[in-house]
BANUKOL-241386 format. One record per residue (C-alpha): residue number from 0; x, y, z. Coordinates in steps of 0.2 Angstrom, whole numbers. Example, Ala and Ser with C-alpha at 12.3 -4.5 7.8 and 13.67 -1.06 7.14 Angstrom:
% residues 2
<node><pos>0</pos><u>62</u><v>-22</v><w>39</w></node>
<node><pos>1</pos><u>68</u><v>-5</v><w>36</w></node>
% end
This chain:
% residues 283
<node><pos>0</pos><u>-16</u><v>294</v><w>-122</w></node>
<node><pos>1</pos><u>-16</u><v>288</v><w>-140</w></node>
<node><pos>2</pos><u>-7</u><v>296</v><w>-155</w></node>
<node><pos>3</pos><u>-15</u><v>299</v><w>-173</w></node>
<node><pos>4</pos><u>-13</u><v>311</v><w>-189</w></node>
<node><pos>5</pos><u>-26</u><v>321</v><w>-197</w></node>
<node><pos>6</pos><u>-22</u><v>319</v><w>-213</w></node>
<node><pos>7</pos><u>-23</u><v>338</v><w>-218</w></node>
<node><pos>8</pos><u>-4</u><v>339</v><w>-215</w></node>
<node><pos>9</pos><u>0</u><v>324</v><w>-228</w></node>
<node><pos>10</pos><u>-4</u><v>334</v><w>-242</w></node>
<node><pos>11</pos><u>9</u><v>325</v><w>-255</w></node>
<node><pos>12</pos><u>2</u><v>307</v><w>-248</w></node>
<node><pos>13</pos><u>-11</u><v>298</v><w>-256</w></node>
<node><pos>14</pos><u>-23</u><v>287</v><w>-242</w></node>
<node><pos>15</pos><u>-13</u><v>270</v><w>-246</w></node>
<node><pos>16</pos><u>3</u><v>279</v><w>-245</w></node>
<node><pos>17</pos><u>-3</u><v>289</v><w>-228</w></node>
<node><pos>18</pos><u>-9</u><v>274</v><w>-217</w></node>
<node><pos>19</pos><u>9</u><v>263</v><w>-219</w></node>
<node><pos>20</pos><u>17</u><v>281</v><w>-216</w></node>
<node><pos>21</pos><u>8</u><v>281</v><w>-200</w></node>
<node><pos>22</pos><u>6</u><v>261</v><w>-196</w></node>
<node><pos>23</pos><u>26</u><v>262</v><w>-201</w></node>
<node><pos>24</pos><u>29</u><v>275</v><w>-187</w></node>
<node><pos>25</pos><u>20</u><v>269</v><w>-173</w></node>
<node><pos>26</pos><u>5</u><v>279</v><w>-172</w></node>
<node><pos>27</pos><u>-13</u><v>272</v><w>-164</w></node>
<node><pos>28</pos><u>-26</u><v>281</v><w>-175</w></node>
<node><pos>29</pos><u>-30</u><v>292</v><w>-192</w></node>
<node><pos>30</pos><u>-42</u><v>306</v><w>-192</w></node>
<node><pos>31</pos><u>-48</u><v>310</v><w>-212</w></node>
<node><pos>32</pos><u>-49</u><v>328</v><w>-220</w></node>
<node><pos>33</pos><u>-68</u><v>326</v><w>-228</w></node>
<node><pos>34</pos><u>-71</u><v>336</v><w>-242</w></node>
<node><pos>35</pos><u>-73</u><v>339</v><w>-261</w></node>
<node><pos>36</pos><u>-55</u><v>345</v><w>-272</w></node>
<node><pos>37</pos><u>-62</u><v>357</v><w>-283</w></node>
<node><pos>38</pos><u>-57</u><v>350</v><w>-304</w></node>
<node><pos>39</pos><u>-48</u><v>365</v><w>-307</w></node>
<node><pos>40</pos><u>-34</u><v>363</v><w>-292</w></node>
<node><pos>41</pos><u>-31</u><v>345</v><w>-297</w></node>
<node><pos>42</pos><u>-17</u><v>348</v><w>-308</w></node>
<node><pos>43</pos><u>-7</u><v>360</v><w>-292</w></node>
<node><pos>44</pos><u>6</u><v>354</v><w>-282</w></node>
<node><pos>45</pos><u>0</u><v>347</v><w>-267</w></node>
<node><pos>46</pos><u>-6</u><v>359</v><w>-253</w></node>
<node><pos>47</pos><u>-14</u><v>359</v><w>-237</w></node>
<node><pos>48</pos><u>-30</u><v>369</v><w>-243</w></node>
<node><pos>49</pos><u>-28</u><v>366</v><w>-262</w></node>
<node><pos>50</pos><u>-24</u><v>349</v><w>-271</w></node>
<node><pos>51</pos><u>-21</u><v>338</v><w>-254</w></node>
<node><pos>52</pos><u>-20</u><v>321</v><w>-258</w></node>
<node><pos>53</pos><u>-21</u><v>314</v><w>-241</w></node>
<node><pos>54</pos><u>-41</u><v>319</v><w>-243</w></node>
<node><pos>55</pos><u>-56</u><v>308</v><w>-244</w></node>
<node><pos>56</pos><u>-74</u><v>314</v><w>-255</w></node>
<node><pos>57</pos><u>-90</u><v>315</v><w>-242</w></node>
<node><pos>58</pos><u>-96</u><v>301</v><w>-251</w></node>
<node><pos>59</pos><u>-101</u><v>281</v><w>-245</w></node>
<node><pos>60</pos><u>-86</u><v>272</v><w>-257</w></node>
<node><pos>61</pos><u>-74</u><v>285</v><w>-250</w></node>
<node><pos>62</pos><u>-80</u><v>283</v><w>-234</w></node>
<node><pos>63</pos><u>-79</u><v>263</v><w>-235</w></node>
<node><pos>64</pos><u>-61</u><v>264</v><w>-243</w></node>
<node><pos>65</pos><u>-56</u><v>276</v><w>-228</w></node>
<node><pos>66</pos><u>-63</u><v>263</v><w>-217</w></node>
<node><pos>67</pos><u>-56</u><v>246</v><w>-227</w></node>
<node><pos>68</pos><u>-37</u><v>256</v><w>-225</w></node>
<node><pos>69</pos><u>-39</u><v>261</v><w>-209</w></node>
<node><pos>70</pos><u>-44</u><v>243</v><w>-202</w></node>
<node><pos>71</pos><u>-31</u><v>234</v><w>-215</w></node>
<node><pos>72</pos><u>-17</u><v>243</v><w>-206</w></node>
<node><pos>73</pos><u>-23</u><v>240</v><w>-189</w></node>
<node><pos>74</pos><u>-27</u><v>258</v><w>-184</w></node>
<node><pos>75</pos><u>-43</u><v>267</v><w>-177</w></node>
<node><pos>76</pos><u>-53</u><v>281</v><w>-187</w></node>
<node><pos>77</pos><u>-52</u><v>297</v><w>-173</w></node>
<node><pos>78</pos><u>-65</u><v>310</v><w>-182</w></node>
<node><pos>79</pos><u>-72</u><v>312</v><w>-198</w></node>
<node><pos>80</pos><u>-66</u><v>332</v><w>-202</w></node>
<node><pos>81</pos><u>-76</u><v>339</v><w>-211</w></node>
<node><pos>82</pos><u>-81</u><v>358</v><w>-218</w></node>
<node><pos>83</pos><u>-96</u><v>361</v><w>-214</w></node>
<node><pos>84</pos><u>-102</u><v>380</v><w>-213</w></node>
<node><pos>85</pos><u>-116</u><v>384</v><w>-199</w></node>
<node><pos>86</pos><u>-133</u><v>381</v><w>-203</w></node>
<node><pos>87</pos><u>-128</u><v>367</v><w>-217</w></node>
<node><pos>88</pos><u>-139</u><v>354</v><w>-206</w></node>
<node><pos>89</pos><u>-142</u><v>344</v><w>-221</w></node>
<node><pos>90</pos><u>-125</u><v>344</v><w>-222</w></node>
<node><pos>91</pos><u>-121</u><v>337</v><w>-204</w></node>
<node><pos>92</pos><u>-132</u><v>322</v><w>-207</w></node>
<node><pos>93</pos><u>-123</u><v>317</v><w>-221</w></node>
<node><pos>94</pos><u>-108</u><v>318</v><w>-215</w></node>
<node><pos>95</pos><u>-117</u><v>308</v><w>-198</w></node>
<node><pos>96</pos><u>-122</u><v>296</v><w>-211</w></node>
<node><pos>97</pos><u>-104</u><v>292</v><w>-218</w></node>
<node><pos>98</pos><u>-96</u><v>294</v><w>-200</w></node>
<node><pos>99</pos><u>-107</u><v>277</v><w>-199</w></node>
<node><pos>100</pos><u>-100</u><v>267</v><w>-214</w></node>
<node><pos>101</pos><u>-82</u><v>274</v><w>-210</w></node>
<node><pos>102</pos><u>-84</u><v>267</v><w>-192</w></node>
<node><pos>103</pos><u>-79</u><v>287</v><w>-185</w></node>
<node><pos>104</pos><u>-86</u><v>289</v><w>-167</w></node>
<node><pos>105</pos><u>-86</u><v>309</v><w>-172</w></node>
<node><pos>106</pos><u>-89</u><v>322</v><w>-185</w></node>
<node><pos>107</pos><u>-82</u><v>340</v><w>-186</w></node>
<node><pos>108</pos><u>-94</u><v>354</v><w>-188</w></node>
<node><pos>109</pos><u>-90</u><v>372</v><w>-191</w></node>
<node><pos>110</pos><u>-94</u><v>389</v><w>-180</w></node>
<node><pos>111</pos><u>-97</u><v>406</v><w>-185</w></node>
<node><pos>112</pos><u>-84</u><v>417</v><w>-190</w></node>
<node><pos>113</pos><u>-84</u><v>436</v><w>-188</w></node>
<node><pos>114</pos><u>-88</u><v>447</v><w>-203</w></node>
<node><pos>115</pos><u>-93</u><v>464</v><w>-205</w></node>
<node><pos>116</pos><u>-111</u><v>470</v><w>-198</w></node>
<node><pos>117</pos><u>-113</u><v>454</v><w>-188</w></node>
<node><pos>118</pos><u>-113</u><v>457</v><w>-167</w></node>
<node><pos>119</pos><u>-103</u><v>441</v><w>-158</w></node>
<node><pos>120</pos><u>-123</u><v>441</v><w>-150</w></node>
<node><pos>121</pos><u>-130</u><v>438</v><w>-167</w></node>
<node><pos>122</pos><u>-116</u><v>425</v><w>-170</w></node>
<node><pos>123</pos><u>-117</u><v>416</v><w>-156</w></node>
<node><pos>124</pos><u>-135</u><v>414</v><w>-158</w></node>
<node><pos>125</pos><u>-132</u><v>409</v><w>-175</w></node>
<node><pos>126</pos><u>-118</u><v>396</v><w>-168</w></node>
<node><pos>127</pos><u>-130</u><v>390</v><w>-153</w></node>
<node><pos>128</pos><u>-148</u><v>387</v><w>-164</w></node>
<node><pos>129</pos><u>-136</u><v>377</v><w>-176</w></node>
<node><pos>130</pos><u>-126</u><v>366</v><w>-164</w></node>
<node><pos>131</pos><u>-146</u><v>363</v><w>-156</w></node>
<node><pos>132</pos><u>-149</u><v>353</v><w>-172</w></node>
<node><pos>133</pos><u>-133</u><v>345</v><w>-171</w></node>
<node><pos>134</pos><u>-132</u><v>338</v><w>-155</w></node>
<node><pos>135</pos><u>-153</u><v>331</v><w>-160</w></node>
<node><pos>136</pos><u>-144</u><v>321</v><w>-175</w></node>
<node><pos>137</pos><u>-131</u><v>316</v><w>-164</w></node>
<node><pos>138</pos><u>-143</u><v>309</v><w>-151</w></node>
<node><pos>139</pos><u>-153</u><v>299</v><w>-167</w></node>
<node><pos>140</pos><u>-133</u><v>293</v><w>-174</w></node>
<node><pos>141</pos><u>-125</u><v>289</v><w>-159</w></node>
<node><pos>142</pos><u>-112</u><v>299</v><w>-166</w></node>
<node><pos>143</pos><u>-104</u><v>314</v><w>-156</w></node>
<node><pos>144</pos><u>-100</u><v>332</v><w>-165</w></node>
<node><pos>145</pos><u>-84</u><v>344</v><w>-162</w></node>
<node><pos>146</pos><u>-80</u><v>362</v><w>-162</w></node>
<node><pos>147</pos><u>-62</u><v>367</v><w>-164</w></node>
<node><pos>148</pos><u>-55</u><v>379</v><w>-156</w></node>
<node><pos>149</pos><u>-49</u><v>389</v><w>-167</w></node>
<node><pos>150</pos><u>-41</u><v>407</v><w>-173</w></node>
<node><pos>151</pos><u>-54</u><v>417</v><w>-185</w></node>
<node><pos>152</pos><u>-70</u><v>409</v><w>-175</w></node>
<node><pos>153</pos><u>-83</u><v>418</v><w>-160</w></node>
<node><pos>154</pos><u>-72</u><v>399</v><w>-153</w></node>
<node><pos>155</pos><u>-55</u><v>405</v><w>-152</w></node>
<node><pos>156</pos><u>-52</u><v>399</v><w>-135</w></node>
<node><pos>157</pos><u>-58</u><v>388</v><w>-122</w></node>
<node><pos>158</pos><u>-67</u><v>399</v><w>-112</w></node>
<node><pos>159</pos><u>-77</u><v>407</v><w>-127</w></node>
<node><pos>160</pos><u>-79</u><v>387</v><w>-135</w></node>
<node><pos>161</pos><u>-86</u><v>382</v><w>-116</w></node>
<node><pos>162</pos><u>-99</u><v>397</v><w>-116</w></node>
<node><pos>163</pos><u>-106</u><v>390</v><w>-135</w></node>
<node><pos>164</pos><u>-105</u><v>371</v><w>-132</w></node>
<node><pos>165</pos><u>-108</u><v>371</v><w>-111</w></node>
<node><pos>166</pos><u>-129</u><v>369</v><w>-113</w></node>
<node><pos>167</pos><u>-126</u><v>353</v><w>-122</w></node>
<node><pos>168</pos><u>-125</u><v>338</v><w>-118</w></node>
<node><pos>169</pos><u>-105</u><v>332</v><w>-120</w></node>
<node><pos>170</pos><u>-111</u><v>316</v><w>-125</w></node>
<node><pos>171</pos><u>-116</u><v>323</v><w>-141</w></node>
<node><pos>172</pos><u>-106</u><v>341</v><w>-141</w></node>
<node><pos>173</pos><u>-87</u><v>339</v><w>-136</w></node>
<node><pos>174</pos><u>-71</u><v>351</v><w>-142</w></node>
<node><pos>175</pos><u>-55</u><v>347</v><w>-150</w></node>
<node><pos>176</pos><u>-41</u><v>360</v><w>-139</w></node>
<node><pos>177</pos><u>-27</u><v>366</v><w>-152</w></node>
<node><pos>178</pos><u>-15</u><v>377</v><w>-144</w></node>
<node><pos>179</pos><u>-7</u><v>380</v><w>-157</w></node>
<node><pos>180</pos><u>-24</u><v>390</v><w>-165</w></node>
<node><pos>181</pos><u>-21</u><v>398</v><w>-149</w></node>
<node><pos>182</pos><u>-5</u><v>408</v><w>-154</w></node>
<node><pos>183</pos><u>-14</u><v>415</v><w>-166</w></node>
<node><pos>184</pos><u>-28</u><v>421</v><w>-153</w></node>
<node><pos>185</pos><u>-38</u><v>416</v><w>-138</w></node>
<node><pos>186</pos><u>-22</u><v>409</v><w>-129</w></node>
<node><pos>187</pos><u>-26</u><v>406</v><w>-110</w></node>
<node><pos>188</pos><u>-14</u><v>394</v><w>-97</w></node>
<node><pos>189</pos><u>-18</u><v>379</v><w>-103</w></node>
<node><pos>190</pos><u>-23</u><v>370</v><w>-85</w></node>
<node><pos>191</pos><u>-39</u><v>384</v><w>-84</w></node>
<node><pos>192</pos><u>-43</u><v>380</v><w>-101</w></node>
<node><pos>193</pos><u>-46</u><v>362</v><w>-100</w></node>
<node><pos>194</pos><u>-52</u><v>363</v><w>-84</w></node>
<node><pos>195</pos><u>-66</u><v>374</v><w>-89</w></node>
<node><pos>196</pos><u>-70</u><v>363</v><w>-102</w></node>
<node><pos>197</pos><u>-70</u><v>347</v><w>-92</w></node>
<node><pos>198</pos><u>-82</u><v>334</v><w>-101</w></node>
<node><pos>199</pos><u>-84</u><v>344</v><w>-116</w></node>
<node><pos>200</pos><u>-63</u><v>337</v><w>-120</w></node>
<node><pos>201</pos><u>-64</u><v>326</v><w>-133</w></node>
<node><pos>202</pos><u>-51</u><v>327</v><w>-142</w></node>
<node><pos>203</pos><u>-32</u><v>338</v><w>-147</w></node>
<node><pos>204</pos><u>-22</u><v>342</v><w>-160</w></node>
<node><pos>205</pos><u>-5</u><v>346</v><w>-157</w></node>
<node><pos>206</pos><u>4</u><v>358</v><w>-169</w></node>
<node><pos>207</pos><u>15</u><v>374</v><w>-167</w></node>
<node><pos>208</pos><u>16</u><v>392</v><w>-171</w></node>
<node><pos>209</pos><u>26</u><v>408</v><w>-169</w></node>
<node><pos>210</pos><u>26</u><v>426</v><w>-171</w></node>
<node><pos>211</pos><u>38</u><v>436</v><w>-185</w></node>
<node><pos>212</pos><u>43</u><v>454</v><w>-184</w></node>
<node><pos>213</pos><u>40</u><v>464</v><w>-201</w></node>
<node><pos>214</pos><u>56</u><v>471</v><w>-205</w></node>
<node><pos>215</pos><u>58</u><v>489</v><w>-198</w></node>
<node><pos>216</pos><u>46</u><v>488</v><w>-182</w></node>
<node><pos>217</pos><u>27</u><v>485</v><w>-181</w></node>
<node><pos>218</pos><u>13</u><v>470</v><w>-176</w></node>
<node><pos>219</pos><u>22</u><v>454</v><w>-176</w></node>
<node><pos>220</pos><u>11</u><v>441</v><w>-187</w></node>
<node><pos>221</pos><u>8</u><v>423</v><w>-182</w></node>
<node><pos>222</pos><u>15</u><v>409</v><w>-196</w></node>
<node><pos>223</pos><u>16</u><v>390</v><w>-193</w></node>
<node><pos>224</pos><u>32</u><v>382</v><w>-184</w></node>
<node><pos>225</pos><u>37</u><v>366</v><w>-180</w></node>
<node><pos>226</pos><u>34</u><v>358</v><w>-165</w></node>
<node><pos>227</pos><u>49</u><v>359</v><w>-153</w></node>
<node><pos>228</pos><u>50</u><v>379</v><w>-158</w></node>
<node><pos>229</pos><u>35</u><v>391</v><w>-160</w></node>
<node><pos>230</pos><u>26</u><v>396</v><w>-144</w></node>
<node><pos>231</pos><u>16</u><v>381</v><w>-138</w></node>
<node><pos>232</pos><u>23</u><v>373</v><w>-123</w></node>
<node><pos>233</pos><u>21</u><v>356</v><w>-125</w></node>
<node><pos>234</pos><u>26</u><v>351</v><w>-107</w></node>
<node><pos>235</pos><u>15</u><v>363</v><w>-99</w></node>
<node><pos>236</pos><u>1</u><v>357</v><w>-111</w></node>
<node><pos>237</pos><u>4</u><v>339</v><w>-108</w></node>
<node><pos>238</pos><u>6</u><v>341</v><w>-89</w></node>
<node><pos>239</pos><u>-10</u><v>350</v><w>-91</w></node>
<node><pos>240</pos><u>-18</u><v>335</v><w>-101</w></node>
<node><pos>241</pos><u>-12</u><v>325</v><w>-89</w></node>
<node><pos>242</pos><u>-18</u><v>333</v><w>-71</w></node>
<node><pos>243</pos><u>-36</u><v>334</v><w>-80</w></node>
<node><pos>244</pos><u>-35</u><v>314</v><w>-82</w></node>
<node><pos>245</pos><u>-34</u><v>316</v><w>-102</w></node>
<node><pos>246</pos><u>-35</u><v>299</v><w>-108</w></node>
<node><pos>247</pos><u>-42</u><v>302</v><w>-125</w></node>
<node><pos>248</pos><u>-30</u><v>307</v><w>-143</w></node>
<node><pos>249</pos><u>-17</u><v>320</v><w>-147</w></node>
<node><pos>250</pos><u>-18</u><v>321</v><w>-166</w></node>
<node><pos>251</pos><u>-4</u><v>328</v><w>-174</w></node>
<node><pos>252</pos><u>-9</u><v>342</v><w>-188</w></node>
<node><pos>253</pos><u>10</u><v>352</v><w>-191</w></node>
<node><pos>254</pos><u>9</u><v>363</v><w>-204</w></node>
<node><pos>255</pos><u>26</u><v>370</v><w>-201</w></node>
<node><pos>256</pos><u>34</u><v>363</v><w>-217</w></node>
<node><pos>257</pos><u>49</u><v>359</v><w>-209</w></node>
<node><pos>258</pos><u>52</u><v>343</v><w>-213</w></node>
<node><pos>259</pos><u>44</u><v>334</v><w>-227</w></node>
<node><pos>260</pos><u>28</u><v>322</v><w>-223</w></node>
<node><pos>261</pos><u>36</u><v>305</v><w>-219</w></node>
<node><pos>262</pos><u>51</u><v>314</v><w>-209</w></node>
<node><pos>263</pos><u>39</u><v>324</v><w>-199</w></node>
<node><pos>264</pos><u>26</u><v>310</v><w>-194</w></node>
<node><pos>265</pos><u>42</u><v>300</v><w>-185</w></node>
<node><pos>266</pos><u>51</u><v>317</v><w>-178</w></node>
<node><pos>267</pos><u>36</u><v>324</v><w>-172</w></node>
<node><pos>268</pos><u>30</u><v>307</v><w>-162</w></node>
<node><pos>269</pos><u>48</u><v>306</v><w>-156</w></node>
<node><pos>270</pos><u>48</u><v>325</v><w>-150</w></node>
<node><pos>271</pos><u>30</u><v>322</v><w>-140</w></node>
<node><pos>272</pos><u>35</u><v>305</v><w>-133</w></node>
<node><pos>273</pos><u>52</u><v>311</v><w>-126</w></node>
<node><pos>274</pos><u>40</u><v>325</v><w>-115</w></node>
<node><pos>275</pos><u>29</u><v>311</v><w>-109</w></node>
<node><pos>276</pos><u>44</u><v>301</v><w>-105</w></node>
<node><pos>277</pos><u>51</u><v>317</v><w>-94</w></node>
<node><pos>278</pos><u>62</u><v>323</v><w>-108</w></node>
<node><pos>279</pos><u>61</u><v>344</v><w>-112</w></node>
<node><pos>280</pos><u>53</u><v>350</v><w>-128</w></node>
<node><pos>281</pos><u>72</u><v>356</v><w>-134</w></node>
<node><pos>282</pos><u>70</u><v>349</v><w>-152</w></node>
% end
């Protein structure tokens, strides 16, 4: 297995500053967040979701500079993750287009999410007819498209992401496994899960979350944590990975906080490497 960083958790990093980080501490791959900061949130503090540094425009110079760093410090691109909505094709064939110039093999693209007065039927069909198109522009790019597992989504677990993706071809349609979406819904033992996915694996992000309790009683809420404590078992998951043959990437996305950027990307390679090595996921 190779290791990288979607650079979504380097909020506070520019690029240049994000592929030394991760060139520095021995990882094997990057996977760029691909999407426009809006003027207004420029002048914010650094966020995830708001004014992320570490975030490259969907344009062809951005997606040559993401490239030219990539290559200068000797690592590969993963995926190309985007934000695309459902039924945004144009949208998907851009991004295609720049996965090219960036030298990605992969794109994200998004699934429906549940609102009011939408059936899971209608939304899934929605979700089905779009990733048709997708996987057609796949086949004409040579290019490969992923659904993320993920909390908030008709795809909160593997067994409802195989049900969309598994009348595709995995040449073209494959899923990214988070387990740590999974704490906040859809969570299945994670051996089932991948094996139910089989060829549709393409790729994993590794981060962590756990549940608080509100002060006085009542539904415990699900919030980010950092890798060696929330409710992902990484040894399970990785003995998991591992029985299924997984050769491809874990790609670290830890939006826990609990360190700052440059500490986490060595501490979190560490915690992940110690478990392959037979070590415990004791932090």
């Amino acid at each position: 297995m190779k290791f990288g960083v979607f650079t979504v958790m380097l909020p506070d990093l520019t690029p240049e500053q994000a592929v030394q980080e991760l060139q520095a501490s021995g990882y094997d791959g990057i996977e760029w967040r691909i999407t426009h900061i809006p003027p207004e949130r420029r002048g914010e503090a650094p966020s995830f979701w708001g004014n992320n540094l570490c975030t490259l425009a969907p344009t062809e110079a951005e997606a040559q500079r993401g490239r030219n760093l990539a290559k200068a410090a000797g690592l590969e691109i993963v995926n190309l993750a985007t934000y695309i909505d459902v039924g945004n094709i144009a949208a998907v064939e851009e991004a295609m287009r720049l996965a090219q110039i960036a030298g990605s093999p992969q794109i994200r693209v998004g699934v429906a999410k549940p609102s009011p007065g939408q059936t899971y039927a209608n939304l899934f069909e929605m979700s089905h007819t779009f990733l048709a198109q997708v996987e057609a522009l796949a086949r004409r790019y040579g290019l490969k498209a992923l659904i993320e597992i993920h909390h908030k989504t008709i795809c909160p677990s593997a067994a409802l992401t195989y049900r969309l993706v598994s009348d595709f071809d995995p040449t073209y349609i494959g899923v990214i496994h988070d387990a740590g979406n999974m704490v906040h819904e859809g969570f299945e033992a994670y051996g089932l899960g991948l094996e139910l996915l089989g060829p549709y694996l393409a790729h994993v992000h590794l981060k962590n979350a756990a549940f608080s309790r509100p002060e006085g009683g009542g539904v415990w809420r699900p919030g980010w944590a950092p890798l060696e404590d929330g409710v992902v078992d990484f040894k399970q998951l990785l003995t998991a990975l591992q029985a299924v043959d997984y050769d491809g990437w874990l790609v670290f996305e830890d939006f826990s906080q609990a360190r700052p950027s440059r500490e986490a990307l060595r501490h979190n390679l560490a915690f992940i490497k110690n478990i392959l090595n037979g070590g415990n996921c004791d932090g």
